[in-house]
ROTI-99273 format. One line per field, with one value per residue (C-alpha): residue in three letters; x, y, z. Coordinates in Angstrom, 2 decimals, decimal comma. Last residue first. Layout:
// ROTI-99273
resn <- c(ALA/...)
u <- c(X/...)
v <- c(Y/...)
w <- c(Z/...)
//
This chain:
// ROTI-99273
resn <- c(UNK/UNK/UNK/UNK/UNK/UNK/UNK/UNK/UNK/UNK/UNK/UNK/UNK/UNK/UNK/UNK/UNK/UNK/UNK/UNK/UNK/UNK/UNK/UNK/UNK/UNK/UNK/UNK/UNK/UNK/UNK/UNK/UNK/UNK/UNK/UNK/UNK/UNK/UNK/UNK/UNK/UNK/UNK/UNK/UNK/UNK/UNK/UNK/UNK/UNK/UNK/UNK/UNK/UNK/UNK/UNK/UNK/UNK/UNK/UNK/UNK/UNK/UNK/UNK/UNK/UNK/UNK/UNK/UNK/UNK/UNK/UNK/UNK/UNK/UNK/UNK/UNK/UNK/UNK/UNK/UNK/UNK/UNK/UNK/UNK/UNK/UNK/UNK/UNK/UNK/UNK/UNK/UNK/UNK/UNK/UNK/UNK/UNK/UNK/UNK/UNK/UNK/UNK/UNK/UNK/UNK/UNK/UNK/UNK/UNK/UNK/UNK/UNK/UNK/UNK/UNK/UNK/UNK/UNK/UNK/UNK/UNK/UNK/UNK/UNK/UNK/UNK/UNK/UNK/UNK/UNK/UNK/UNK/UNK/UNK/UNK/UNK/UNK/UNK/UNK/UNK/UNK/UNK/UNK/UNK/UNK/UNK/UNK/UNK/UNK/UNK/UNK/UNK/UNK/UNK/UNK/UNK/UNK/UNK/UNK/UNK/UNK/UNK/UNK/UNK/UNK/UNK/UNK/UNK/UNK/UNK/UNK/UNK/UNK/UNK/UNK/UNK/UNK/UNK/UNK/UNK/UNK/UNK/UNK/UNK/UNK/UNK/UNK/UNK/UNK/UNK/UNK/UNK/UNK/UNK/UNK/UNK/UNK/UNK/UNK/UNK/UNK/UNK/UNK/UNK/UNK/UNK/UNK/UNK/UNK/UNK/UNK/UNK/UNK/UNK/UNK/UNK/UNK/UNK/UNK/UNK/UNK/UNK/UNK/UNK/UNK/UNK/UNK/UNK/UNK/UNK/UNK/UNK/UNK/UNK/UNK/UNK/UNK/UNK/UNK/UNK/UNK/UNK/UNK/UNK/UNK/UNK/UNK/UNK/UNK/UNK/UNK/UNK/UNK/UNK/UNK/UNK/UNK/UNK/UNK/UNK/UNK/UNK/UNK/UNK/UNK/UNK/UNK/UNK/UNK/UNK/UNK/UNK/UNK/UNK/UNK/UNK/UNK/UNK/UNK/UNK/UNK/UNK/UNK/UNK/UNK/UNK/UNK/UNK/UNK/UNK/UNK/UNK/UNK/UNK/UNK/UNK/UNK/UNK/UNK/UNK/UNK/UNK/UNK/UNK/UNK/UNK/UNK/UNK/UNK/UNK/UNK/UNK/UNK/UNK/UNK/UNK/UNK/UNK/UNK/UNK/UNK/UNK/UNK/UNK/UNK/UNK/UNK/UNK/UNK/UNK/UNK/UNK/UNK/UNK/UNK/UNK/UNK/UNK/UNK/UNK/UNK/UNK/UNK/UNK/UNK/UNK/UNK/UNK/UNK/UNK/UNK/UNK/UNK/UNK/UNK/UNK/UNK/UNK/UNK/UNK/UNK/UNK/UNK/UNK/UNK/UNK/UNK/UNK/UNK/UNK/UNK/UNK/UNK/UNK/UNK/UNK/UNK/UNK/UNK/UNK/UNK/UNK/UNK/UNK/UNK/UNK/UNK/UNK/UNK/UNK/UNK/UNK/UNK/UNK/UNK/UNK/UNK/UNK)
u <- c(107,65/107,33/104,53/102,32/100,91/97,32/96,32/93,09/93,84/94,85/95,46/98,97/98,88/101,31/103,47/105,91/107,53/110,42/110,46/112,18/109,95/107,42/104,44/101,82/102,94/102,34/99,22/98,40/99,64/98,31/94,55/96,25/94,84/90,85/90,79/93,02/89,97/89,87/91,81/92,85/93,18/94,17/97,46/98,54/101,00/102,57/102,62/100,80/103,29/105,64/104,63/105,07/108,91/109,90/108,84/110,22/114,26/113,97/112,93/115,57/114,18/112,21/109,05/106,37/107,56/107,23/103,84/102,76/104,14/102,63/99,12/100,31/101,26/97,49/95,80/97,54/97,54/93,89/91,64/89,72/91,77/92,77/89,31/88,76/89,23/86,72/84,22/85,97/84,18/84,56/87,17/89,14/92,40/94,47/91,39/91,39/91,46/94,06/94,14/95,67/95,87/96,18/98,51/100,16/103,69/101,20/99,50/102,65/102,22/99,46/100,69/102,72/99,50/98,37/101,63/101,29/97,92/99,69/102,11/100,28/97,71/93,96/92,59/90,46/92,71/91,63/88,94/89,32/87,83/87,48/86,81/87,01/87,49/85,58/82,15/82,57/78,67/78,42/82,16/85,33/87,27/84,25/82,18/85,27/84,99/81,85/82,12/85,03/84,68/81,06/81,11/80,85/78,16/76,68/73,19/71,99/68,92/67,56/68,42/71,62/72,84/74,15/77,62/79,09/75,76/76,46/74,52/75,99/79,13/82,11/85,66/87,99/90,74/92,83/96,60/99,70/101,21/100,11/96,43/96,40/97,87/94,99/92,32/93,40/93,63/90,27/89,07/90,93/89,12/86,25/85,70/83,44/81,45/80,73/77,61/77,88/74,46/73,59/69,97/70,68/72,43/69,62/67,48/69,27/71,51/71,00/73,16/75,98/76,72/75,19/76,66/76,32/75,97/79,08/77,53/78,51/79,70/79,98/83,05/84,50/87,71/87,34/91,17/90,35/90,94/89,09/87,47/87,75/85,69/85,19/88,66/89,03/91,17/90,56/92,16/91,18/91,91/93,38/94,82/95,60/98,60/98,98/95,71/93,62/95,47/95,20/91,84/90,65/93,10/91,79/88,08/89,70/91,37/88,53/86,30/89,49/89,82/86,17/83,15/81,37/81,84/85,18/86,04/82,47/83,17/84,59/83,15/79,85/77,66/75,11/76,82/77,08/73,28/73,20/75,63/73,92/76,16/78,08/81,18/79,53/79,09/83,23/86,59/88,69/91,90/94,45/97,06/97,95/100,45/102,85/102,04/104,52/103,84/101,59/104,57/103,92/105,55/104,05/104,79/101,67/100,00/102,41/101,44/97,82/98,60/100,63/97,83/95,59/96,36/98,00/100,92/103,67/107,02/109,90/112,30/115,25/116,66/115,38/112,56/111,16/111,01/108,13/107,72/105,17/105,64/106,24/103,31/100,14/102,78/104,65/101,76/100,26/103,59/104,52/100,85/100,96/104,74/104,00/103,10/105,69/108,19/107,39/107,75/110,74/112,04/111,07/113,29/116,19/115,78/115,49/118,72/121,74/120,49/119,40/121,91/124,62/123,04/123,23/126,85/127,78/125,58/127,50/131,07/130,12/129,70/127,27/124,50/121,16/119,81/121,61/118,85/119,18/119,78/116,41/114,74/115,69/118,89/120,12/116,40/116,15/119,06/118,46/114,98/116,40/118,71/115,94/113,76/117,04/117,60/113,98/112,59/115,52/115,60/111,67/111,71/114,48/112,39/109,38/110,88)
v <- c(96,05/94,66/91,74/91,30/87,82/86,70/83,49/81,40/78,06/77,75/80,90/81,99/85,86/88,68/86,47/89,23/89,26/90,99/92,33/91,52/90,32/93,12/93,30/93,39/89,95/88,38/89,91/88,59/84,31/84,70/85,54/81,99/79,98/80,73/80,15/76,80/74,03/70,76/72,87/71,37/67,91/68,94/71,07/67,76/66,20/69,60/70,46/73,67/74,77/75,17/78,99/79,77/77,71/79,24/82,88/81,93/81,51/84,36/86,59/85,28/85,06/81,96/82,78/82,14/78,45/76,92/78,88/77,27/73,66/74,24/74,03/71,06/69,21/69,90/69,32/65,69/64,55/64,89/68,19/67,49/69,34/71,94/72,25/73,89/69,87/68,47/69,93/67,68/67,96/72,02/72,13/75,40/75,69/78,56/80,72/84,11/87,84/90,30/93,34/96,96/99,79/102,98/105,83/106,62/104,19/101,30/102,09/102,02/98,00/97,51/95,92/93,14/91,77/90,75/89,43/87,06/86,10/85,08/82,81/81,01/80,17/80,20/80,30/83,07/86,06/87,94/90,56/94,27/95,76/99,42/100,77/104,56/105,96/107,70/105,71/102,90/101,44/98,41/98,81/98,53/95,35/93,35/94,30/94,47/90,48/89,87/92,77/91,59/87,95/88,01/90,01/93,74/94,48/93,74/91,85/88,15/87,60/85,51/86,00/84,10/86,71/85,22/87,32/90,62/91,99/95,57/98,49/99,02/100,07/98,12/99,28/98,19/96,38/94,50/94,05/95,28/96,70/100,50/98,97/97,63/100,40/102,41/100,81/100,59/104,64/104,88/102,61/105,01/108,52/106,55/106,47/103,62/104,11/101,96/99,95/97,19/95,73/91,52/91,15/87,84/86,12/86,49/84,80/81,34/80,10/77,81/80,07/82,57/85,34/87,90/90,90/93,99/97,52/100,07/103,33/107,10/105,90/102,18/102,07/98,48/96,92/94,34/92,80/91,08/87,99/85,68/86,99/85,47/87,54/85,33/84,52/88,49/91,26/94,63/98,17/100,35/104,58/107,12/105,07/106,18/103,53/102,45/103,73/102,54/98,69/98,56/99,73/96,46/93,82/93,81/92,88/90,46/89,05/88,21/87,02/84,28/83,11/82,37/84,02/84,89/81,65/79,74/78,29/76,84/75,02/71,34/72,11/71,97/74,50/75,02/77,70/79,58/79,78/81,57/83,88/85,07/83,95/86,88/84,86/82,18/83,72/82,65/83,77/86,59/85,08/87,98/88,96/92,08/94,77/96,72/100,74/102,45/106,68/105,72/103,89/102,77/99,53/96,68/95,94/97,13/93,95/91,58/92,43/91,97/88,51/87,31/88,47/86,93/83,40/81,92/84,36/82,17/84,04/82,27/79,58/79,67/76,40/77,74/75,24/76,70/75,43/77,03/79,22/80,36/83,70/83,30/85,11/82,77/79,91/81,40/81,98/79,22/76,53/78,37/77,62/74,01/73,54/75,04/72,01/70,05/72,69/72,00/68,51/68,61/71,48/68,87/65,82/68,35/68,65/65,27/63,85/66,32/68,75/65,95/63,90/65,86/66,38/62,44/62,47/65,18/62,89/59,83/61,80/62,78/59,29/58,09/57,72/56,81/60,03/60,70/62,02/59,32/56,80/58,05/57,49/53,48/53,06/50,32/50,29/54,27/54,78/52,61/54,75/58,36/56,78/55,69/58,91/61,05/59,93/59,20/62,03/64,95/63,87/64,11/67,67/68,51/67,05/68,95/72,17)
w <- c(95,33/91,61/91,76/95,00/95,63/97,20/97,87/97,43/97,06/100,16/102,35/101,89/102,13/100,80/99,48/98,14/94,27/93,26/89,41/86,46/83,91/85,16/87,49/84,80/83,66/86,83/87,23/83,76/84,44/87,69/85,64/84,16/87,27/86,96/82,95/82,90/82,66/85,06/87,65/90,62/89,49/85,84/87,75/90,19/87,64/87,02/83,06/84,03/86,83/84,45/83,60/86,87/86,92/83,91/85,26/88,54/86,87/84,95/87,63/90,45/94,07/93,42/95,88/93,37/92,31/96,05/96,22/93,04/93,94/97,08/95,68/93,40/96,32/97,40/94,75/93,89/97,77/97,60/99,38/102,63/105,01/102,49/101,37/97,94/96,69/98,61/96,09/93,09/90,20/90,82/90,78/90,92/93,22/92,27/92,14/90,24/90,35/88,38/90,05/88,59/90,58/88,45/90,00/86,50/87,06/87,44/84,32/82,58/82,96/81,18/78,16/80,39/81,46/78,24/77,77/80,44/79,27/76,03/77,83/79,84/77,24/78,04/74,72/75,96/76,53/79,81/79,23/80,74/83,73/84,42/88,24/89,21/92,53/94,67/93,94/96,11/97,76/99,02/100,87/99,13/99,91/100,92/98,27/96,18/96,58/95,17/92,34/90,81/90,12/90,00/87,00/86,22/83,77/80,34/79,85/79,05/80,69/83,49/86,68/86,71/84,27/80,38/79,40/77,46/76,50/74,93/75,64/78,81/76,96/75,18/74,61/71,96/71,43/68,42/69,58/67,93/71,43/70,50/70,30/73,71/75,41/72,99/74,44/78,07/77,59/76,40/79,31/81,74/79,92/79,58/83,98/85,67/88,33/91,73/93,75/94,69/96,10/96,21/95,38/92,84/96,07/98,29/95,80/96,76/93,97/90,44/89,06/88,35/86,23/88,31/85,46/87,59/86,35/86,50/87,25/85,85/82,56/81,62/79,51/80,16/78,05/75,74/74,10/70,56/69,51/72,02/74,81/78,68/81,23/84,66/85,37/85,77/85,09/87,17/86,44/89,14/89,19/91,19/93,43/96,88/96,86/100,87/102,07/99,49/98,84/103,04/102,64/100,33/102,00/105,27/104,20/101,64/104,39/106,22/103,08/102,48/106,12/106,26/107,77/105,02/102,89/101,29/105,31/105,46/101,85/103,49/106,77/106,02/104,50/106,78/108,79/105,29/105,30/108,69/106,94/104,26/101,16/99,62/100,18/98,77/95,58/95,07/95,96/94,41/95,22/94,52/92,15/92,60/90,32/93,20/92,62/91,28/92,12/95,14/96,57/100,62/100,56/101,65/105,12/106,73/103,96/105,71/109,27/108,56/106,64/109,61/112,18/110,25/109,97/106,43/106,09/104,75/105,43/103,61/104,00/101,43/99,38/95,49/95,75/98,66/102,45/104,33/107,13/109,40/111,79/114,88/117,15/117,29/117,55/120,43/122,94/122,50/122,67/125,97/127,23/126,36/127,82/130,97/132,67/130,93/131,91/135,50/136,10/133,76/137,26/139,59/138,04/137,57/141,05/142,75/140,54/140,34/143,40/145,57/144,49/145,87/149,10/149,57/148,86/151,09/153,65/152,54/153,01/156,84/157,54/160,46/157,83/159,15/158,68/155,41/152,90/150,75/153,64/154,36/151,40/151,35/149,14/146,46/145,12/145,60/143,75/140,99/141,02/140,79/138,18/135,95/136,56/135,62/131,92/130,56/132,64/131,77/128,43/128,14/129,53/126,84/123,66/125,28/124,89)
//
């Protein structure tokens, strides 16, 4: 809009005012004109000059309002590698009306990888608004901890799960697949530090289920892979408050919090370990074991960051972040949305030789939980951006 408005100044101003050097006004209007021809002539330029002047006048008034209302409607786009634009839903509108587009199939439920944030999410809120602008938009009132509290009943009401299968960047084990059995309540691993004692008070409350840890077990075993399940009598990590003890970890039960309420008991929740030498390739396969569980009404979530420095604070900030985090940011969502399967699986597991990958991530283990959710979706499966915030998306493999 404003390229026309400026065409009609820069083209009709100039001639409006060669007119009115060569004319005074009213010769313009004809008063002084005896001719018929020169008043014909004047009324002409009226409607070709005067008016088209009035009517930029009036677009460029508008012009602020028009832009409002149709940037909080279209829908963003971005170029990808493979020549296509696709949706990028970054505000929430666009994220809400790409989770009511997910497909409503309780018998295949979509595999999720998702940006399962930080503590500060859980941070009291008049804390958070101390924070600064570089991590206000990872706290409480961020972009991230508002979709997550859209994206927890969308995932109930569109799939009705009967179970949760979680892997997280916070659980690595090396040779040997561990799977939680805690019974009637899942305990909480606080495996961070250093934090205000708000954070170690933090309430989820949920169960697990053997008969789905059992049958993680034995996926893993058919596939030629050592596994076994471990109980609340088995530390699995070191607790912020003191001790070393079993539980769920920060990685799950921060963001279900938002997702599922304080207090979930309906459905079951199991997590599983994700391999620790950090190899693109074996985590995919990890996720490709549990892939039937998809096809049995289990929901399985693979959390992680896709930006995770924390050298480098001003990197979780998209204003703030370098040129090296951020290209390498888009290099992942230019990668995801390659339609073909073959050709995105090369370019996912890629994305670790890109020039920006040691910026964002000084160590691997919050990127390759992609690497499982991935994996769990299929070789040959369609994948949907289902939001774009930075660093912290969310993807859906096999629609």
């Amino acid at each position: 809009m404003l390229d026309i408005c400026e065409f009609l100044l820069l083209r009709c101003v100039p001639a409006f005012k060669a007119q009115a050097n060569a004319n005074s006004l009213s010769c313009i209007l004809g008063r002084r004109s005896r001719d018929n021809s020169a008043k014909v002539a004047a009324i002409n330029r009226l409607f070709f000059v005067v008016l088209p002047i009035l009517l930029a006048a009036i677009l460029l008034r508008f012009q602020s309002l028009f832009s409002r209302v149709f940037s909080s409607t279209a829908p963003r786009l971005m170029s990808s590698t493979n020549g296509s634009d696709v949706k990028l839903p970054k505000a929430p509108e666009e994220w809400r009306a790409a989770l009511e587009e997910l497909p409503s199939t309780p018998q295949n439920i979509p595999a999720f990888f998702f940006g399962h944030g930080s503590p500060m999410l859980a941070f009291p809120e008049r804390d958070a608004e101390r924070m600064g602008d570089v991590m206000e938009s990872n706290g409480p009132k961020g972009p991230l901890a508002t979709f997550l509290k859209d994206f927890g009943p969308a995932l109930l009401s569109k799939y009705k799960p009967k179970g949760i299968v979680v892997f997280s960047a916070h659980w690595e084990t090396l040779g040997e697949r561990l799977v939680t059995d805690y019974g009637d309540e899942n305990p909480l691993l606080m495996d961070y530090y250093g934090f205000q004692p708000a954070l170690y008070q933090l309430k989820f409350k949920s169960r697990g289920d053997s008969a789905l840890s059992q049958r993680v077990v034995q996926l893993y075993k058919d596939a030629g892979y050592l596994a076994r399940t471990t109980t609340k009598l088995e530390a699995r990590g070191s607790d912020g408050r003191g001790f070393s003890g079993p539980g769920l970890d920060h990685g799950v039960f921060v963001p279900f919090r938002l997702m599922f309420g304080e207090e979930f008991m309906d459905i079951p929740i199991v997590e599983v370990s994700i391999d620790g030498t950090l190899d693109p390739q074996k985590n995919w396969a990890i996720g490709e074991v549990v892939a039937p569980l998809r096809r049995e009404g289990i929901l399985v979530l693979s959390g992680g960051l896709l930006v995770h420095n924390l050298r480098d604070m001003s990197s979780f900030s998209e204003a703030h972040a370098n040129s090296l985090v951020k290209g390498f940011n888009q290099a992942i969502l230019d990668a995801i949305t390659i339609t073909d399967p073959v050709t995105r699986k090369q370019a996912l597991l890629d994305l670790t030789n890109h020039k920006g990958f040691r910026a964002a991530h000084p160590r691997a283990d919050h990127f390759v939980p992609l690497y499982v959710a991935a994996g769990a979706g299929g070789n040959n499966s369609d994948v949907k951006v289902v939001s774009a915030i930075y660093g912290a998306p969310t993807f859906a493999f096999d629609l």
